[in-house]
C-alpha positions as CSV (number, residue, x, y, z in Angstrom):
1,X,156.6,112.8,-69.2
2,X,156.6,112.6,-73.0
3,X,159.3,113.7,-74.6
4,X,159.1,116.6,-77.3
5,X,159.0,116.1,-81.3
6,X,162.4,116.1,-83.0
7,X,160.8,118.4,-85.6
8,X,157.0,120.4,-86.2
9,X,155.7,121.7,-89.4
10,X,152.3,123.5,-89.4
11,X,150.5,125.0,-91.6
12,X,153.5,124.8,-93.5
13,X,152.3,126.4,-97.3
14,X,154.7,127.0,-100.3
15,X,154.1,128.6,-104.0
16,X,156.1,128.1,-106.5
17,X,154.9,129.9,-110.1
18,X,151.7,130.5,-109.3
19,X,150.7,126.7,-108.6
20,X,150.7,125.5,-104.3
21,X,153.4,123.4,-103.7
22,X,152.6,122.5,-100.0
23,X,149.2,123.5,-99.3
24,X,148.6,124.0,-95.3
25,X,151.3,121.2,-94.3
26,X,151.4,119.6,-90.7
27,X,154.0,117.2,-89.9
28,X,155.2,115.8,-86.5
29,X,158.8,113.9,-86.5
30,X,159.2,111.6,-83.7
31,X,162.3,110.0,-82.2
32,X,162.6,106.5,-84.0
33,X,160.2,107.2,-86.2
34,X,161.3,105.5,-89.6
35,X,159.9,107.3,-92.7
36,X,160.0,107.1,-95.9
37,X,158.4,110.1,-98.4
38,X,156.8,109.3,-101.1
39,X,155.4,111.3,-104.4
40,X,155.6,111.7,-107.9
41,X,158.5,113.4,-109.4
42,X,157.7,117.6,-109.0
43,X,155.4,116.9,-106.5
44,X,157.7,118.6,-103.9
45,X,159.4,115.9,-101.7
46,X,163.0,117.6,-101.9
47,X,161.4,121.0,-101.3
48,X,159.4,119.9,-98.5
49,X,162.5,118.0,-96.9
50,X,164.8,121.2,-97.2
51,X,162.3,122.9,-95.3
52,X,162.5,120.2,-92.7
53,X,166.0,121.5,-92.5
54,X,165.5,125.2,-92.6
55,X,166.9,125.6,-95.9
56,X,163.8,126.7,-97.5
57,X,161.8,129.5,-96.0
58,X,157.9,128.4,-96.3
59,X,155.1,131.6,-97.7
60,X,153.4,130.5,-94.5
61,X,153.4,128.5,-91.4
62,X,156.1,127.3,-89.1
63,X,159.1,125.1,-88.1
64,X,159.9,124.1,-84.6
65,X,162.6,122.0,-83.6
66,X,163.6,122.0,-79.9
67,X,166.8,123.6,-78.4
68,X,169.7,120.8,-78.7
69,X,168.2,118.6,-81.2
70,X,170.2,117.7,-84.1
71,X,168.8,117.5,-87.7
72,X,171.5,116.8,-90.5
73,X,170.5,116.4,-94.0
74,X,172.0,114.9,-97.1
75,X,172.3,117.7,-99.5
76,X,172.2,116.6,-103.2
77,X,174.8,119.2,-104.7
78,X,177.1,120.1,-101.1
79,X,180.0,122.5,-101.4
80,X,183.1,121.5,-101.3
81,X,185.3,124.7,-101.1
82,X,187.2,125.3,-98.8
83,X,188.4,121.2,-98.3
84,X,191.3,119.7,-99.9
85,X,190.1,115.9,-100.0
86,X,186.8,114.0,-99.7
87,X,187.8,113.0,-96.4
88,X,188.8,117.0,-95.0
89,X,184.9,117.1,-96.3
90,X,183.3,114.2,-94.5
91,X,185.1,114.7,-91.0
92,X,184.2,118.8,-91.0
93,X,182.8,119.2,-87.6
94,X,183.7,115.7,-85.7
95,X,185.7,115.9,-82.2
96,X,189.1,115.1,-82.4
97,X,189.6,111.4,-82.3
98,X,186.2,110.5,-84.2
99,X,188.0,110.1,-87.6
100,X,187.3,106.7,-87.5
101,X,183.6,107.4,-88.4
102,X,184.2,108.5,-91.4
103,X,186.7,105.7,-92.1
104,X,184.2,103.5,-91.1
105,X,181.8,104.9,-93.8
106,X,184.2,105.8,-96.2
107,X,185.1,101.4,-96.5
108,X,181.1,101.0,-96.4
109,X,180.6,103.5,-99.2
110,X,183.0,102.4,-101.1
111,X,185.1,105.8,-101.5
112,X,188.3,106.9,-100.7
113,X,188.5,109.4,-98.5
114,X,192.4,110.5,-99.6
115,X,190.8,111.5,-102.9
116,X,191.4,115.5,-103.8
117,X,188.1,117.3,-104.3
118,X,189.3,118.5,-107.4
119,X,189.7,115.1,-108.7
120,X,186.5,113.5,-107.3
121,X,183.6,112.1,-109.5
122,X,180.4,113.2,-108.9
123,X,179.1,110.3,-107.2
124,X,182.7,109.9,-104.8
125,X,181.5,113.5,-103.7
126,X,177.6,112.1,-103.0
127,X,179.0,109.3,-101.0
128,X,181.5,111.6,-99.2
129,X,178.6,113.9,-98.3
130,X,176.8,110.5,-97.2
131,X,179.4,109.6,-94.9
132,X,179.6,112.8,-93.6
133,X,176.4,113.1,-92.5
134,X,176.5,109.4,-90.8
135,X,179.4,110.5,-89.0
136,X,178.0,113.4,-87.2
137,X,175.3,111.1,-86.2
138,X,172.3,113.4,-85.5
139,X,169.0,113.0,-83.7
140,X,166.9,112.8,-86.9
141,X,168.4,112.2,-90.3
142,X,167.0,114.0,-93.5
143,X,167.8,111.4,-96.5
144,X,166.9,112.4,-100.2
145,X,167.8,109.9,-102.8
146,X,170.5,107.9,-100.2
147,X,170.8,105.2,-103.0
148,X,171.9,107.2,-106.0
149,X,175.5,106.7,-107.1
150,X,175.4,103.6,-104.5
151,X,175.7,100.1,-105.7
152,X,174.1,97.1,-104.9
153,X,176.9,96.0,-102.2
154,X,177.0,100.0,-101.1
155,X,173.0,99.8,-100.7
156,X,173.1,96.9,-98.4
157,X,175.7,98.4,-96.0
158,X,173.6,101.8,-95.9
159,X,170.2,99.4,-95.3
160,X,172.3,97.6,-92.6
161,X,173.5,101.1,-90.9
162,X,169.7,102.5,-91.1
163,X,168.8,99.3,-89.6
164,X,170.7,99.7,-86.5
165,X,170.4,103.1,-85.8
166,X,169.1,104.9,-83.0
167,X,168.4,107.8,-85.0
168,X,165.1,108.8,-86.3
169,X,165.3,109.8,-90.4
170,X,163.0,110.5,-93.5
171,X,163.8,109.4,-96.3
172,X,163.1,109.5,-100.7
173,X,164.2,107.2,-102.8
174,X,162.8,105.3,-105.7
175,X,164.5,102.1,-104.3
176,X,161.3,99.8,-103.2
177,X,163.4,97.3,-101.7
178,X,165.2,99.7,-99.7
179,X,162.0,101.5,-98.7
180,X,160.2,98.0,-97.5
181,X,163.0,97.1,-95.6
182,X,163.5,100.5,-93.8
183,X,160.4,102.0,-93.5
184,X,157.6,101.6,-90.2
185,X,155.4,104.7,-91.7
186,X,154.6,106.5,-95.1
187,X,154.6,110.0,-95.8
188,X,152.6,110.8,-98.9
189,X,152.6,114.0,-101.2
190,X,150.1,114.6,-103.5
191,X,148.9,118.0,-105.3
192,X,150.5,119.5,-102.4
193,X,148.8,118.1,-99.6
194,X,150.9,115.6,-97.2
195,X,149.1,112.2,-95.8
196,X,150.2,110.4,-93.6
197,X,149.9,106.5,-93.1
198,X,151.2,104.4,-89.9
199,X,153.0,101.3,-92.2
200,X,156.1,101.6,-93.7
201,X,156.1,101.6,-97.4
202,X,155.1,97.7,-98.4
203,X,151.4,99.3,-97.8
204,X,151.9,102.6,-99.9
205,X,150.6,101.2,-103.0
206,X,146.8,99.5,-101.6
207,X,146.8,102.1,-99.2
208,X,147.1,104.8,-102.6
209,X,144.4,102.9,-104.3
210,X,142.0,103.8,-101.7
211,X,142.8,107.1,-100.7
212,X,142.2,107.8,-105.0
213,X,138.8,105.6,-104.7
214,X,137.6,107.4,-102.1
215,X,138.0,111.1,-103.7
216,X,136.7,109.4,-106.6
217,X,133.3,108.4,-105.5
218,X,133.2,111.8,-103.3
219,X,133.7,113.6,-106.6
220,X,130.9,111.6,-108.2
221,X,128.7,112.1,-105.3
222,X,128.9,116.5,-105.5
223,X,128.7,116.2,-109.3
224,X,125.2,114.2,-108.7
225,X,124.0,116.7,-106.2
226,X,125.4,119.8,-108.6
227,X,123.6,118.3,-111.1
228,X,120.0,117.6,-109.2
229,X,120.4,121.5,-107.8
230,X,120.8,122.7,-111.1
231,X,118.1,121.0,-112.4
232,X,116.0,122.5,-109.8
233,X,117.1,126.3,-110.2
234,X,116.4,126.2,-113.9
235,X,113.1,124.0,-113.3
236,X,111.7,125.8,-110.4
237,X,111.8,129.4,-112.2
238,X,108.3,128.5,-113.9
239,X,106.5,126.9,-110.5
240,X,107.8,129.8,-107.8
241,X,108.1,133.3,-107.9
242,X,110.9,133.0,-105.8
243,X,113.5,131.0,-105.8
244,X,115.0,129.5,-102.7
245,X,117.6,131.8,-101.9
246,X,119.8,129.7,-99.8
247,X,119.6,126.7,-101.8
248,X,120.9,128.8,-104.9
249,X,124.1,129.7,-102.4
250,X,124.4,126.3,-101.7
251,X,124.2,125.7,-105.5
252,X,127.3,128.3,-106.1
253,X,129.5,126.9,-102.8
254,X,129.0,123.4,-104.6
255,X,130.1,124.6,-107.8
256,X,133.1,127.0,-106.1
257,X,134.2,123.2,-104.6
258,X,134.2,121.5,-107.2
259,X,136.2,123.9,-109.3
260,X,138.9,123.8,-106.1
261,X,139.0,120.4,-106.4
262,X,142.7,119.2,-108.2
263,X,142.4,116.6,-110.0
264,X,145.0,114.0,-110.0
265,X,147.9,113.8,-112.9
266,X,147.7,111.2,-115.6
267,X,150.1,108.7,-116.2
268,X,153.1,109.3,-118.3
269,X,151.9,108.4,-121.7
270,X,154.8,105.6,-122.5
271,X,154.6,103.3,-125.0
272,X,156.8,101.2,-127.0
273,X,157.0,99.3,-130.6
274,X,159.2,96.6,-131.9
275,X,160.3,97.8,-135.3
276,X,161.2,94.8,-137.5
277,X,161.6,91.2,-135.6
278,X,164.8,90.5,-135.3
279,X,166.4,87.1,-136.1
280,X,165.7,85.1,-132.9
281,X,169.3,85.3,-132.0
282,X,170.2,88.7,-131.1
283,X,173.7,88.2,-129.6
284,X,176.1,85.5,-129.6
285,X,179.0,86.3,-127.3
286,X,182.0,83.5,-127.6
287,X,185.4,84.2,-125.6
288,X,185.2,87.8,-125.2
289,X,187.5,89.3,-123.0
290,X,188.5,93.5,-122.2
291,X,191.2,95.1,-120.0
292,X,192.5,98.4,-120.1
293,X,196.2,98.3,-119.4
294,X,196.6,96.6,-115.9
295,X,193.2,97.0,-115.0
296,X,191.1,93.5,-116.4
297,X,187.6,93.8,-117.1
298,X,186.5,91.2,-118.4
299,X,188.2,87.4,-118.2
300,X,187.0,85.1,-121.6
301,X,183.3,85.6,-121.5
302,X,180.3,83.1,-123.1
303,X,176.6,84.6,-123.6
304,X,173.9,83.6,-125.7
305,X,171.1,86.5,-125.8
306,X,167.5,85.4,-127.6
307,X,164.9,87.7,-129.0
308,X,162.7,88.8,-125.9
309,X,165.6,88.1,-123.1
310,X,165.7,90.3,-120.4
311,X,169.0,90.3,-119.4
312,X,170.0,92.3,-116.3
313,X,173.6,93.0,-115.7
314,X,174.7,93.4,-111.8
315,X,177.7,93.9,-110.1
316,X,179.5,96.9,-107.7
317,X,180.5,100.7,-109.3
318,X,183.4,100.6,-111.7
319,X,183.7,96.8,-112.1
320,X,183.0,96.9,-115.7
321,X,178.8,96.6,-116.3
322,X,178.9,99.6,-118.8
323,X,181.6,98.2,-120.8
324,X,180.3,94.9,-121.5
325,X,176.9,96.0,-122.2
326,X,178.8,98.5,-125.3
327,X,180.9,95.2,-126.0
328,X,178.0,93.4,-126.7
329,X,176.1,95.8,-128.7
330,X,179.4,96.5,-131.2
331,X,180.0,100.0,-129.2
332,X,183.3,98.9,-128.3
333,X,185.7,95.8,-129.7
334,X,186.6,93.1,-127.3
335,X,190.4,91.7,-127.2
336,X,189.8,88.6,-127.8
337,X,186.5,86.5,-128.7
338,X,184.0,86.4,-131.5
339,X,180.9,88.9,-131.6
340,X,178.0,87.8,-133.5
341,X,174.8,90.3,-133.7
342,X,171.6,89.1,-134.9
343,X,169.8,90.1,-138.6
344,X,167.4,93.1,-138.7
345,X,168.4,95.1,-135.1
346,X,167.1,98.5,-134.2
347,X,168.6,99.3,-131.2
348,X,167.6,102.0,-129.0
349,X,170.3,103.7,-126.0
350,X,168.9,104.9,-122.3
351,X,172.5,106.4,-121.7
352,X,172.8,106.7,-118.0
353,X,175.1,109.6,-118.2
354,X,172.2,111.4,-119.9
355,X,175.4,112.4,-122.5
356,X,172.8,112.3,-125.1
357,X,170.9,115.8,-123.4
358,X,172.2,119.4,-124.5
359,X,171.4,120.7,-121.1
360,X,171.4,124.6,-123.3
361,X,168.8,123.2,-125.4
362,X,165.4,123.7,-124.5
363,X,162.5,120.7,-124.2
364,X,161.4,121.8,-127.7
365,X,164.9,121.8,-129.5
366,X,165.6,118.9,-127.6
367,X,163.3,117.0,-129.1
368,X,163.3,118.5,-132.8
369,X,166.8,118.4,-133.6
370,X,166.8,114.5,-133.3
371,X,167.4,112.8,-136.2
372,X,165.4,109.9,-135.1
373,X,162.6,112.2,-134.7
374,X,162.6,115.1,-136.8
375,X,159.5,115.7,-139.5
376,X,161.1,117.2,-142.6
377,X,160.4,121.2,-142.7
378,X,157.9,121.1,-139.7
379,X,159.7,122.5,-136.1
380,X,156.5,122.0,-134.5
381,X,156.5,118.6,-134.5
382,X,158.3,114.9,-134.0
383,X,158.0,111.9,-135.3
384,X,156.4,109.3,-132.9
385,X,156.7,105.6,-133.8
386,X,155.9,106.5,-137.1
387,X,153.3,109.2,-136.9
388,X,153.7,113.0,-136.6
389,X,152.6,114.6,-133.3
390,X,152.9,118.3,-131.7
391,X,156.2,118.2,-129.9
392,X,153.8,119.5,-126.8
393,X,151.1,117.2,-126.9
394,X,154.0,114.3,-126.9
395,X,155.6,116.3,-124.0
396,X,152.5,116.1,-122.4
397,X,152.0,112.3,-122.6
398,X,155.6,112.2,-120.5
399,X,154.1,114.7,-118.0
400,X,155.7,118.4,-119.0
401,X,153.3,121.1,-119.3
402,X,153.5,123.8,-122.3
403,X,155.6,126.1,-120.3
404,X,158.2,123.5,-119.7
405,X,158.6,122.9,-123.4
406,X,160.5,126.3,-123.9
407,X,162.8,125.9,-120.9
408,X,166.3,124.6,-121.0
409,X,167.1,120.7,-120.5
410,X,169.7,121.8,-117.5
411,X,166.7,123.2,-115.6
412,X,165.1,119.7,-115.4
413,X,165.6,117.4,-111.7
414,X,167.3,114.3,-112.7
415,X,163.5,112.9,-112.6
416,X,162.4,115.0,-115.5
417,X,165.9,114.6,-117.5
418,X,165.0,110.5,-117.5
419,X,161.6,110.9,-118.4
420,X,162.4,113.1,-121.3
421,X,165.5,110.7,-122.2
422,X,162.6,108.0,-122.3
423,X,160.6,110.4,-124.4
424,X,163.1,110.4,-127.1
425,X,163.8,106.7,-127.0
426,X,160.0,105.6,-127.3
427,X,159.3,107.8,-130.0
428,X,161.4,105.1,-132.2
429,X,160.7,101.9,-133.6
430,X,163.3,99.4,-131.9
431,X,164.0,95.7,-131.5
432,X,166.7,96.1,-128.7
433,X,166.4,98.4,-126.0
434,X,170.1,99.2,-123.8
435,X,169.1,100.5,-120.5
436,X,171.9,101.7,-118.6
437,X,170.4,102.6,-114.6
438,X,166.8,103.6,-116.4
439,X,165.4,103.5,-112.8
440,X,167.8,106.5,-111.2
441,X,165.6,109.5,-110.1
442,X,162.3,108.0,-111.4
443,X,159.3,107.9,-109.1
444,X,157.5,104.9,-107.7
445,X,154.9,105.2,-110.2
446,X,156.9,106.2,-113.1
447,X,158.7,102.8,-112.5
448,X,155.5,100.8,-112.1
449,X,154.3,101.7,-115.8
450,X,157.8,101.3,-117.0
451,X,158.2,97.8,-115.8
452,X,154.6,97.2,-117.2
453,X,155.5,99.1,-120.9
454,X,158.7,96.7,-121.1
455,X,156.9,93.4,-120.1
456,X,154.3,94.3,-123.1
457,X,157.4,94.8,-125.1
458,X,157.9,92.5,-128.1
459,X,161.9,93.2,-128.4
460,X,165.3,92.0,-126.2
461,X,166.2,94.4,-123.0
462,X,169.9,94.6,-121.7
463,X,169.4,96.2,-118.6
464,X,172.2,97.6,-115.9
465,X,170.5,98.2,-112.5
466,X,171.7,99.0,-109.0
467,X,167.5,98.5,-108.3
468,X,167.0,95.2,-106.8
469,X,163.0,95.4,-106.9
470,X,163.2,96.4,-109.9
471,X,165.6,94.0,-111.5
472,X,163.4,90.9,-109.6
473,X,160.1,92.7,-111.7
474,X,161.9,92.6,-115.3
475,X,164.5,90.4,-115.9
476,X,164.4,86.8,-116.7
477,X,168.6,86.6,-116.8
478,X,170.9,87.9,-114.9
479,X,175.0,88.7,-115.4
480,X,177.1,89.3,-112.4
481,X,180.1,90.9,-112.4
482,X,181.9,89.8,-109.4
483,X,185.4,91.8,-110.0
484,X,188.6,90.5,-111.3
485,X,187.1,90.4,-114.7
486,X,184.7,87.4,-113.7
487,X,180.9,87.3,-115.6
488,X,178.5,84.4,-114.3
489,X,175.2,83.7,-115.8
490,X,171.9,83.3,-113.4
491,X,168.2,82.2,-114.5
492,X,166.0,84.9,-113.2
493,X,166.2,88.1,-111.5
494,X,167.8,89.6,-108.6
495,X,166.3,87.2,-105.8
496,X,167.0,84.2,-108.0
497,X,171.1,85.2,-108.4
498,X,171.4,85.7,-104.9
499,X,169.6,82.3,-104.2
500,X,172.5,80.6,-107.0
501,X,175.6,82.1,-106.3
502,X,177.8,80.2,-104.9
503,X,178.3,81.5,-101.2
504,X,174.4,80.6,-100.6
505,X,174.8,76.8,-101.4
506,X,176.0,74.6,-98.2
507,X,179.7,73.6,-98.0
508,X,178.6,69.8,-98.7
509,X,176.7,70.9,-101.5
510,X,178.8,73.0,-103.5
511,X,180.1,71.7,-106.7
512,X,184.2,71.7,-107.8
513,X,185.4,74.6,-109.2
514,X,184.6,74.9,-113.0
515,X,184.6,77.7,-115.9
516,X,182.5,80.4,-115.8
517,X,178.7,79.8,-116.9
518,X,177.7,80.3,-120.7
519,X,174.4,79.7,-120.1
520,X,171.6,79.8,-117.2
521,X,172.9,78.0,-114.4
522,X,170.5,75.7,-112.7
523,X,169.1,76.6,-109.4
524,X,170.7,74.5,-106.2
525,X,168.7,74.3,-102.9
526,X,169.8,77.5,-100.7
527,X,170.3,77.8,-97.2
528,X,167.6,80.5,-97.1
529,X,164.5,78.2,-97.9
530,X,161.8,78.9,-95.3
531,X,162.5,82.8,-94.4
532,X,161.0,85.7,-95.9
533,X,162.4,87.8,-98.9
534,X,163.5,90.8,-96.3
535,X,165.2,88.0,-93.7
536,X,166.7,86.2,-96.3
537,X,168.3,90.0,-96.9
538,X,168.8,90.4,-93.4
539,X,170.8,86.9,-93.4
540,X,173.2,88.3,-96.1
541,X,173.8,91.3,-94.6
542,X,174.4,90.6,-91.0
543,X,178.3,89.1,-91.4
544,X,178.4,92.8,-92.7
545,X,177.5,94.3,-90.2
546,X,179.3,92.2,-87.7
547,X,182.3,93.1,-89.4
548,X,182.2,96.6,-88.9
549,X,181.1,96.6,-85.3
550,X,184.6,94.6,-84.9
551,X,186.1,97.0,-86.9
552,X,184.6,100.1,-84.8
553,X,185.1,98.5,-81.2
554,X,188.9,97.6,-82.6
555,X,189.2,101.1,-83.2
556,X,187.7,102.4,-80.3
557,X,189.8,99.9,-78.0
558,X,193.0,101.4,-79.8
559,X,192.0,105.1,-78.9
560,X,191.3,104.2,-75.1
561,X,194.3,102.7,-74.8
562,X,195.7,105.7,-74.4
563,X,197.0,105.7,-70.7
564,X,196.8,109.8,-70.5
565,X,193.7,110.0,-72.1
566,X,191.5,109.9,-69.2
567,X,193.4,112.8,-67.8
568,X,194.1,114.6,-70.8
569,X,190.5,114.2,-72.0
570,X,188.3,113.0,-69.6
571,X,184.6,114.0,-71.9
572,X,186.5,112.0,-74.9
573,X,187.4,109.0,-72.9
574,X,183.9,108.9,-71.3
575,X,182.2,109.6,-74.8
576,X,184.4,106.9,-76.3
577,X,184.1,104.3,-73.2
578,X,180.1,104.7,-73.8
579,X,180.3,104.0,-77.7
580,X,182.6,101.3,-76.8
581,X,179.9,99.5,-74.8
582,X,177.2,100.4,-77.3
583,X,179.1,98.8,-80.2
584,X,180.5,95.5,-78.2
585,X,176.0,95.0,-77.4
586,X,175.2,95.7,-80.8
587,X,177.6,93.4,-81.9
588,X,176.7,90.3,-79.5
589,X,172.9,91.3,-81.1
590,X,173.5,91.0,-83.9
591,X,175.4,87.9,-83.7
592,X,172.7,86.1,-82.0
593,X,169.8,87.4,-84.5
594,X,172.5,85.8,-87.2
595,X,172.7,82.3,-85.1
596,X,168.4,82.5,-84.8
597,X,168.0,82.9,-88.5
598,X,170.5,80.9,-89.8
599,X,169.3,78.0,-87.7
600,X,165.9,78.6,-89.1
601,X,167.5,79.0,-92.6
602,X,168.9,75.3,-92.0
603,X,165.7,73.9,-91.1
């Protein structure tokens, strides 16, 4: 007997001012499915997933999701009243003696979950909320924007989690890699109507393409039979005394469906212009060093950085990424070393705090009141790369309508906040762009043009990403910051460093000790030659995950130790003793998958 959905939408329609946001929706969620949700920025993902989980009431249609069935969802702002640490927060709800899930998380994550709420960053409380909602473990898992606040290292253990899991989940995020490797179908919303495609997202893009050709010659089709019935209503006045009734309705119903037909939106109108070349040496980095007290950032540090390097600086949260990148662009002094800028550099800030937005200013104001683009006594309009324009018609090229233009900069999604940060940026003339995590919150296409605007670019990028996909697409060097105040130089992108480093060479291979790199480092033969870019992932992430399955069934072991806990307990021994057996198969499979694949990695 087949076994109910986790979760049914139909018919599912929501308006928001005026304009359908989901437009009769029908969605069917099945355990394992695997899927990832897809759609431009404002198109409605996060609404349509907080209907999923009954926190948004739909106009019309229904919800259904069957009596013990259990749907958690990661909520982007939770609340935290009420709990006096991160950790009271994550472990709200869990039996006694399942703390150990959240610890589990908590070491994944990367957060501590002793920290007082009070004191907690932002992203400590995103992951806390994360970890909670792994540690309840529910039938189907409601993920929006997992990644954010992760990095790369974080990303990989959440990829490795999802991986295993019995759990069915949707998820958004603007990660591609994390998508690809996640993902076995695509949902896909667009001018509120919700497709759905059986491959995971790898396909999304081809499969995009021909959904859009499709309407496309369909809409050139009616417009060729509107036009031929046109011709014949005003033509056959003079040859009948009659028209053709039914062929003038059919007229009207064609023009009715062509009217109802939404067309899709544009692109983002982004552009960029060098100002004045720079000299061909943009930065010369010599001995540099940075701590803060006790805490070292940065041990004695060479870089050379050339005019149209795309430098890409990687490394986990809080190891120091930030700070170099305002070292080396004179923001802030080094200890020790010698600095050396370049002649003739116009250098233009994507700040990823998004410090740089008056969230009580409007759009409008926003863009007015910038010195870099104010028109002397004109409010109306800003200066774009040298040329006056409307401040509306430039909002428009970044996608905001007139009636966003008015409306406070704190009323934005984090989506619409970087595209107008990017807004102000390309408006200038500039020779060296900073981008400090440019790719949080952006959509999938949003990210495709800027990776195509920045390859046409004449000027140097300095780039800090948590976005491996993204990172592989742009730069052409990259810095890793591997903690203790240690920088090493790569050729290439993400792939390439990860291919380099050190831990990927063979024992017999790997050279002596030696400084750290000034320079590209040449690329050694890797153990991963011969697998694909998602098992050569796979293959770094599986010692990973074997070492928190030891960790788990360690801790499980402990707890049933417990001679009185069978009689004290019995539905906690018995619900431990099972994911005791669970753990100690999923750890035997995953050490065999890592024998297969490194054996095939070897040759």
């Amino acid at each position: 007997m087949a076994r109910a959905p986790l979760l049914q939408l139909s018919g599912l329609s929501l308006t928001f001012g005026g304009n359908p946001l989901l437009d009769a929706v029908d969605l069917t969620v099945q355990a394992g499915d695997r899927l990832a949700l897809v759609g431009r920025n404002g198109s409605g993902k996060s609404t349509l997933m907080k209907v999923m989980a009954g926190l948004v009431e739909p106009d019309a249609g229904s919800r259904v999701v069957p009596p013990g069935v259990s749907v958690g969802y990661l909520e982007q702002d939770p609340s935290f009243a009420g709990f006096a640490t991160l950790g009271d927060f994550a472990a709200a709800g869990l039996a006694e003696g399942e703390g150990f899930r959240v610890d589990v998380a908590a070491e994944g994550l990367k957060f501590d979950p002793a920290t007082p709420v009070a004191a907690a960053s932002g992203g400590e409380r995103r992951r806390a909320a994360l970890a909670r909602l792994l540690a309840e473990a529910p039938e189907l898992m409601l993920l929006d924007e997992p990644t954010n606040h992760l990095d790369i290292e974080a990303i990989g253990w959440l990829e490795a989690r999802l991986v295993e899991t019995r759990a069915a989940f949707v998820v958004i995020s603007h990660d591609r890699a994390f998508l690809r490797a996640l993902s076995r179908a695509t949902l896909w919303i667009d001018r509120g109507a919700l497709r759905r495609n059986e491959r995971g997202f790898e396909a999304f893009e081809d499969w995009r393409e021909t959904v859009w050709a499709e309407e496309d010659l369909a809409r050139h089709k009616l417009d060729r039979r509107i036009r031929a019935e046109a011709r014949w209503a005003v033509e056959g006045i003079s040859a009948r005394r009659k028209r053709n009734q039914g062929r003038v309705r059919a007229l009207a119903a064609m023009r009715a469906e062509r009217a109802a037909q939404i067309r899709r939106q544009g692109s983002a109108g982004m552009a960029l212009e060098s100002g004045p070349v720079s000299g061909r040496l943009v930065i010369e980095a010599k001995g540099i060093s940075k701590a803060y007290g006790e805490k070292l950032i940065l041990r004695p540090f060479d870089l050379t950085v050339l005019r149209g390097d795309r430098v890409a600086f990687v490394g986990p949260n809080g190891v120091g990424k930030t700070t170099l990148l305002k070292i080396l662009t004179g923001e802030i002094a080094p200890d020790t070393g010698r600095l050396r800028q370049g002649t003739k550099l116009e250098i233009a800030v994507f700040d990823q705090a998004r410090a740089t937005l008056d969230p009580a200013m409007s759009l409008w104001d926003g863009l007015v009141s910038d010195p870099g683009m104010a028109v002397s006594g004109r409010s109306d309009q800003v200066m774009v790369r040298g040329t006056p324009k409307h401040v509306v018609a430039y909002l428009k090229d970044f996608l905001f309508d007139e009636a966003q233009a008015r409306a406070p900069i704190g009323s934005l999604s984090g989506g619409e906040r970087a595209r107008l940060l990017l807004a102000r940026i390309m408006a200038r003339q500039s020779n060296l762009l900073v981008l400090d995590e440019p790719t949080n919150d952006l959509d999938v296409e949003t990210l495709d043009l800027l990776q195509d605007v920045l390859a046409d670019y004449d000027g140097t990028v300095l780039l800090v990403s948590h976005d491996r996909d993204f990172i592989d697409r742009v730069a052409t060097t990259t810095v890793a910051l591997e903690g203790a105040g240690r920088a090493v130089v790569y050729a290439g992108g993400w792939s390439d460093y990860r291919a380099q480093r050190p831990e990927a060479v063979p024992e017999a291979a790997k050279p002596a000790p030696k400084a750290v790199a000034s320079g590209p480092a040449p690329k050694p033969k890797t153990v991963s030659q011969g697998l694909s870019f998602t098992e050569r992932h796979r293959l770094d992430a599986l010692p990973g995950v074997i070492a928190r399955l030891e960790a788990e069934i360690g801790k499980l072991a402990e707890f049933l130790a417990d001679p009185e806990l069978f009689r004290a307990a019995p539905e906690k021994f018995r619900k431990a003793s099972e994911g005791l057996a669970d753990r100690q198969a999923a750890l035997h499979a995953a050490e065999e998958e890592w024998l297969a694949l490194a054996e095939r990695a070897d040759g």
